[in-house]
C-alpha positions in Angstrom: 18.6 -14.3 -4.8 14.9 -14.2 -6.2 12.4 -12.6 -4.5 9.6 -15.3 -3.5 6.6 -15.3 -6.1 2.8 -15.5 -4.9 2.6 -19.5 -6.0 5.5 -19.4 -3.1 3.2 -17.4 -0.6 0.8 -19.8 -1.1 3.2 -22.9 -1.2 4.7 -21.7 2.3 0.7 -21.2 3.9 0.1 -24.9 2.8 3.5 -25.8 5.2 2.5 -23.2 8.0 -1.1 -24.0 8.5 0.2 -27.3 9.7 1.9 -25.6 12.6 0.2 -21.9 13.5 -3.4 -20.9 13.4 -4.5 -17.5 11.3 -4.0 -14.6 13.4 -7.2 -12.5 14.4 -7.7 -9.0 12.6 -10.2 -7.1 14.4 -11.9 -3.4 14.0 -10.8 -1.4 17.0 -14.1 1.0 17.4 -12.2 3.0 19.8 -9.0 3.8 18.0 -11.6 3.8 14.7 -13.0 6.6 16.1 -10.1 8.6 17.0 -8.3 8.3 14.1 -11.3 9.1 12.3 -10.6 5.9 9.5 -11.7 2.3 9.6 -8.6 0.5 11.9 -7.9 -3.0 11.7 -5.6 -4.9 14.1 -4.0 -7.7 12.5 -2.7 -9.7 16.4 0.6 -10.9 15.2 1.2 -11.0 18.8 -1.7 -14.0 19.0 1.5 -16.4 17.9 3.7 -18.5 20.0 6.3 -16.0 20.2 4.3 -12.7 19.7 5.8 -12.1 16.5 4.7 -12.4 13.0 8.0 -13.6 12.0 7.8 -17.1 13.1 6.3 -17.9 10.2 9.3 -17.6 8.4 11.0 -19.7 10.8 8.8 -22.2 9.9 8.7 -22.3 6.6 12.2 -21.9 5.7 13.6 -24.7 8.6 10.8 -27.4 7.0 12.6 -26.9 3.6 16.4 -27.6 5.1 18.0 -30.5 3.7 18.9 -33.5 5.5 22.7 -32.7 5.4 21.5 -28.9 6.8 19.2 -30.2 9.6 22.9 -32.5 10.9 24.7 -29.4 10.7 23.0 -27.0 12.4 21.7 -23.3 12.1 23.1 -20.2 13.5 21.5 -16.8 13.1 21.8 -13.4 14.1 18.8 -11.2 16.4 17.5 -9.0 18.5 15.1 -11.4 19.4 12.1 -11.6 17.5 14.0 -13.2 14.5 16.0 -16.0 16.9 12.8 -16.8 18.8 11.2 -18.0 15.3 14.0 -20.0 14.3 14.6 -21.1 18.1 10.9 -22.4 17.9 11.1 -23.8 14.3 14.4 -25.1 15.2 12.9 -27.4 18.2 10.1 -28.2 16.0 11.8 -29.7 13.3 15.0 -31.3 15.9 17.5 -28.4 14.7 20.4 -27.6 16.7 20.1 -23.4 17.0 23.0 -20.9 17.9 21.4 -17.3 18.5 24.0 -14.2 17.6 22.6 -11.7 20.0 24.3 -8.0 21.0 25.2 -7.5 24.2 22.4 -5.2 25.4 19.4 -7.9 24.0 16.1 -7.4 25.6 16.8 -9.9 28.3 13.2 -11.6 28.3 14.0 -12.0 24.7 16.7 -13.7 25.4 15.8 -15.8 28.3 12.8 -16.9 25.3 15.6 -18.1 23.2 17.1 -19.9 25.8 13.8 -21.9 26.8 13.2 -22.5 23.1 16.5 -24.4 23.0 18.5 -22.2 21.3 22.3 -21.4 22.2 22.1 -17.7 22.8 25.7 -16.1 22.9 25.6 -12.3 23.4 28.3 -10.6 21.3 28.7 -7.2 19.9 27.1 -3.9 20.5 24.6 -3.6 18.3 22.6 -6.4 16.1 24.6 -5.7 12.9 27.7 -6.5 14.6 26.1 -9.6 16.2 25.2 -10.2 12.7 28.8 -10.1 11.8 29.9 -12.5 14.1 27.1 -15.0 13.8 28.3 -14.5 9.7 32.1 -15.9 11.0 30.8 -18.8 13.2 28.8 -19.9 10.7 31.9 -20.0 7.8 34.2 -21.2 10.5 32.4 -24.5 12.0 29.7 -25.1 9.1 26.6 -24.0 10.4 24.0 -23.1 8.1 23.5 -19.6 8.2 19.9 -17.8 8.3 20.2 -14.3 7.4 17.4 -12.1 8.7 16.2 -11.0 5.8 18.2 -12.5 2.3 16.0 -15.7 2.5 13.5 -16.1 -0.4 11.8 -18.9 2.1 11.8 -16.7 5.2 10.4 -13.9 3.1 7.1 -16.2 1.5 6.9 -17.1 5.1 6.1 -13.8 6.7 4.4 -13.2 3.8 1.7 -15.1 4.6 0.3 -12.6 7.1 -0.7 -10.7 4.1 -2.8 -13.3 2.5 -4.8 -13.2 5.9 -5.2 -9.8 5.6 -6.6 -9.5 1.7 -8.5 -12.8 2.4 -10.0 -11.3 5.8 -10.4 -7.8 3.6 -10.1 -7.5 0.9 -11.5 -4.0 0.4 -8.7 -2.5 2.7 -7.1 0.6 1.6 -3.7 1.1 4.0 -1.7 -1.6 5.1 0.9 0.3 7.6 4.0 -2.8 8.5 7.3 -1.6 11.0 10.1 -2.3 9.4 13.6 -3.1 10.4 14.7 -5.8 8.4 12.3 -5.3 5.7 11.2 -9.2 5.6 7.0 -7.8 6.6 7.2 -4.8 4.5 8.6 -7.0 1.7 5.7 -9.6 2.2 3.0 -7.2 1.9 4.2 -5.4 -1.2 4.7 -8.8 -3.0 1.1 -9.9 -1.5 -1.5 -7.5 -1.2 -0.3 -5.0 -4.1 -0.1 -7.8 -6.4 -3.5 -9.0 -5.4 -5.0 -5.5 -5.0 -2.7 -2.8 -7.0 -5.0 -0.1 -5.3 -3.5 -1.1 -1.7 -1.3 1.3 -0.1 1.5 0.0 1.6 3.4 2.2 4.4 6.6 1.0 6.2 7.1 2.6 9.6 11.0 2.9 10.6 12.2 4.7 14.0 13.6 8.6 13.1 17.1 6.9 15.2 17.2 3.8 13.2 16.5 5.0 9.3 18.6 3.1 7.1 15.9 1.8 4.5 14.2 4.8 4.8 17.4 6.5 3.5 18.3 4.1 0.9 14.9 4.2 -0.1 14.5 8.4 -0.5 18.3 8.2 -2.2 17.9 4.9 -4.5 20.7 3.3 -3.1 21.9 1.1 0.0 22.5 3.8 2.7 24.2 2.3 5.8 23.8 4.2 9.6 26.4 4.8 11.8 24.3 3.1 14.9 20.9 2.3 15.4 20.1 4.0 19.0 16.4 3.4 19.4 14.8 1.4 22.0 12.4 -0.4 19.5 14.2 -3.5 18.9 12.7 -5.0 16.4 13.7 -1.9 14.1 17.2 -1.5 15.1 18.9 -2.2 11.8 21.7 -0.1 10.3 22.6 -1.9 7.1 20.0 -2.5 4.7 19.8 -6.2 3.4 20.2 -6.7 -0.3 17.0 -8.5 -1.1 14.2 -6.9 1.2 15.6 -3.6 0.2 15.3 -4.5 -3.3 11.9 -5.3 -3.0 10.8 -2.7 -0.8 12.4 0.1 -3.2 10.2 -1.5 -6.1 7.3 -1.5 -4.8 6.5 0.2 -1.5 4.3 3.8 -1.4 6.0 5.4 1.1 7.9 5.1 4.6 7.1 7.2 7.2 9.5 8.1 10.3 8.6 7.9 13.9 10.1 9.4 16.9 10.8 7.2 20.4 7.9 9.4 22.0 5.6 8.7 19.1 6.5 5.0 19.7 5.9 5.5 23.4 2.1 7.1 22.9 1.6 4.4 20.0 2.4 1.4 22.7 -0.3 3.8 25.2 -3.1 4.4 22.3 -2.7 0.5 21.6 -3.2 -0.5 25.3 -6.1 2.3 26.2 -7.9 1.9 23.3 -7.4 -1.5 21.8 -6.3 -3.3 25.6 -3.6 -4.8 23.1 -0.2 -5.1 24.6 3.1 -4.7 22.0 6.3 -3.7 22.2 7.7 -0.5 20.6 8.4 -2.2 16.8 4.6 -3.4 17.5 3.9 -0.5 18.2 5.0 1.8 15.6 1.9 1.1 13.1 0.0 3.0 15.7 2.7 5.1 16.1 2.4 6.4 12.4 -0.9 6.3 11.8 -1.6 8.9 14.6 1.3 10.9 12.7 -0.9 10.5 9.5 -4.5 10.5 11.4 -5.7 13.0 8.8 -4.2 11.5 5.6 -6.1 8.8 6.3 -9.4 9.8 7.2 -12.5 7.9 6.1 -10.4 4.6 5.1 -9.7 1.4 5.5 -6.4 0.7 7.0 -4.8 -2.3 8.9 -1.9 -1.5 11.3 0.2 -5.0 12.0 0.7 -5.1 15.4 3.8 -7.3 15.5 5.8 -8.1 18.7 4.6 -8.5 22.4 7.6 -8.7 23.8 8.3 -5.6 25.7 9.5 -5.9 29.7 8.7 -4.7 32.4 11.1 -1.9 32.7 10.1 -0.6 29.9 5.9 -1.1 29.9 7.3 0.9 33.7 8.7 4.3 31.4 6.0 3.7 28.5 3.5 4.8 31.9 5.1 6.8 33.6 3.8 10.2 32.7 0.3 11.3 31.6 -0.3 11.1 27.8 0.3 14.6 26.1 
């Protein structure tokens, strides 16, 4: 596998600007102010399925084959990933099967479903749903979309960053969640490459570190589980490619705790009104953890994935913020 080039960036916006709109990224005065930096919002959660990574989706089902597009895709999620290729899959008349663990974010799910996807729910946790999606897809001939090791998935996602340096270009911090790697990856093939001074910070969950510890040791570190309630960054096994291009060219990844991801889903809603999830979330998360590290700049948090329920929006509110 090759990591996607900028020309392929590019190439993919051509396809996706058929499809999605440009996200918004807008100066929050109020968390501006508390954080004591310039903050940008870059609204992910403006897309069809609240998540940045429909782009990917996109990109990579408009370059299947003929023979692919008869046979079928399968894929393996939390949520966020099988809504993108659920919706790219009914765009492009795909027949999608969704590997989801057992204990997937029902609304996620029930998204899926109404998307068009076949959502079975296997496994405990996404890696093994990975695992089984793996054996389908080797078993009745699927084509099989890993998460994260697809060049065209990655210069997809990527295109959020072209946004970003286009929108501005004078930003100092770009701070992405990471659980896959696919975002982070984009951004440190995108913005440093356009703008070598740009920092880029990945923001895992302290209960779900895996590239975080393959990153600090230089080497592909896998967890025994992944027990935080931030979907979207419950990943145990590092992928080959993201990790590759993360440990390359990435500044630094910070770790956040479930009650910093709580407080960054409340500082997003009081101060911003923006509603995410906890993966969406953890941008906010770590740039609170790192208020004074980055006072006076310019930084852009990506607020990626609106999909959090009910029950959980219920426990996010339940006591008074510290």
């Amino acid at each position: 596998m090759q990591a996607p080039t900028l020309q392929d960036v590019y190439r993919a916006r051509q396809v996706i600007r058929r499809y999605l709109p440009p996200t918004p990224l807008l100066r929050s005065a109020a968390m501006s102010e508390a954080l004591g930096c310039e903050v940008y919002l870059k609204l992910e959660t403006t897309l069809p399925i609240g998540a940045f990574k429909v782009r990917g989706g996109i990109n990579l089902l408009s370059g299947l084959t003929e023979e692919e597009r008869r046979r079928g895709v399968i894929t393996a999620s939390t949520g966020n990933h099988g809504q993108s290729i659920a919706y790219a899959a009914k765009l492009f008349d795909v027949k999608a099967i969704v590997a989801a663990p057992e204990g997937a974010n029902p609304d996620k799910v029930a998204a899926m479903r109404r998307l068009g996807a076949e959502v079975v729910l296997t496994g405990r946790d996404f890696d093994e749903a990975r695992e089984r999606a793996e054996e389908r897809a080797r078993l009745d001939g699927y084509r099989y979309v890993h998460p994260a090791n697809e060049p065209l998935l990655i210069a997809g996602v990527a295109t959020v960053s072209l946004e970003v340096m286009e929108a501005l270009p004078e930003v100092d911090v770009i701070l992405v969640p990471i659980g896959g790697g696919s975002g982070a990856s984009g951004h440190c093939l995108v913005a440093k490459r356009i703008s070598p001074k740009v920092k880029v910070i990945g923001v895992q969950a302290e209960k779900a570190p895996s590239v975080y510890l393959s990153w600090k040791a230089g080497r592909k570190v896998e967890t025994p589980e992944a027990a935080t309630w931030a979907e979207g960054l419950m990943t145990r096994v590092p992928f080959e490619l993201t990790l590759g291009i993360i440990r390359e060219h990435i500044d630094e990844i910070i770790l956040v705790s479930e009650e910093e991801m709580r407080q960054g889903v409340r500082f997003l809603l009081e101060a911003a009104h923006q509603l995410a999830e906890a993966a969406g979330a953890a941008p906010a998360a770590a740039a609170r953890k790192l208020k004074d590290r980055l006072r006076g700049q310019s930084v852009v948090l990506i607020v990626s994935g609106s999909n959090i329920t009910l029950d959980q929006l219920r426990w996010v509110l339940a006591d008074p913020q510290p």
